[in-house]
N, C-alpha and C positions, 0 to 999 in steps of 0.2 A: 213042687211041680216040676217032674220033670223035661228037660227039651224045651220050656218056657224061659226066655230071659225076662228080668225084670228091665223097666225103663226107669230112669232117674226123671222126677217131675223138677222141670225147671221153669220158677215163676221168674217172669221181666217185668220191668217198670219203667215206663218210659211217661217223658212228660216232652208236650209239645208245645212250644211256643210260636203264637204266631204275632210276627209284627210288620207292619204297615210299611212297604217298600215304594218310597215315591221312583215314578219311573223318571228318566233322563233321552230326550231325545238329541241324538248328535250326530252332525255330516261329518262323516270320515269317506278318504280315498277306499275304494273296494280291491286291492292290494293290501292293505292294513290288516283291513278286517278279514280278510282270509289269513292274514300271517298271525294275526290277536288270536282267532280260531283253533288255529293249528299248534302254537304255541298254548292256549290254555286247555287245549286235549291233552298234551304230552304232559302236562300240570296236574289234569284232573282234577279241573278246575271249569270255570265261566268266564266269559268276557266279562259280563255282568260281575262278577266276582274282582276279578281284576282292578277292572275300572275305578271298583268300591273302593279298594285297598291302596292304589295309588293315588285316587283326591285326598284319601284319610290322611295316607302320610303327607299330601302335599299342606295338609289344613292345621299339621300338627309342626308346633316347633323342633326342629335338632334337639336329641339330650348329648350333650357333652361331658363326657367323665372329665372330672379332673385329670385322672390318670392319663389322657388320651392328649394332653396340652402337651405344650413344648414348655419345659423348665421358664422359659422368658414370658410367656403369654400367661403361666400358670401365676408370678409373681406379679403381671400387671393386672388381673382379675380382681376388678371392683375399684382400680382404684379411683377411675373418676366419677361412683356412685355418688348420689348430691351435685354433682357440679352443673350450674345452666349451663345450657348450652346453646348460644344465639346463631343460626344458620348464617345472617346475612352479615353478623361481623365476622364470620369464617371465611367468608367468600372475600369481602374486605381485606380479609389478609390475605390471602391466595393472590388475591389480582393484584396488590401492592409488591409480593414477592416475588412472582412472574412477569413482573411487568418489562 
């Protein structure tokens, strides 16, 4: 065939997942959330988005590499695993040596 181009058939597969997003109602300053706005545009991003990702990390422990210690903290790591630990005879010694 001439003067015809052929076209390449291209199959997609897409799968969609939907899941159940509880909504969050919050009073914030309307400064904020023009700056949150504006800030998550240049992001290409959501406030909503945002929001998600900063409770998550707030909700999630620090990981700490080993490698990221200080030689001194690296060698006291663990060592007082097992040990009780009584709040109110701490405090007992605090006030006896501050006194």
């Amino acid at each position: 065939m001439k003067g015809h181009r052929l076209r390449p058939i291209v199959y997609v597969r897409s799968r969609v997942y939907y899941t159940y997003m509880s909504k969050l109602t919050l009073s914030v300053d309307e400064e904020v959330i023009a700056g949150a706005k504006r800030y998550a545009e240049q992001q290409g991003t959501s406030v909503s988005r945002l929001v998600e990702r900063y409770l998550d990390a707030l909700a999630r422990p620090p990981v700490v590499k080993d490698e990221d210690l200080s030689p001194v903290t690296r060698r006291l790591k663990g060592v007082l695993k097992g040990v009780k630990f009584d709040r109110e005879e701490y405090i007992d010694y605090l006030e006896r040596k501050y006194r």
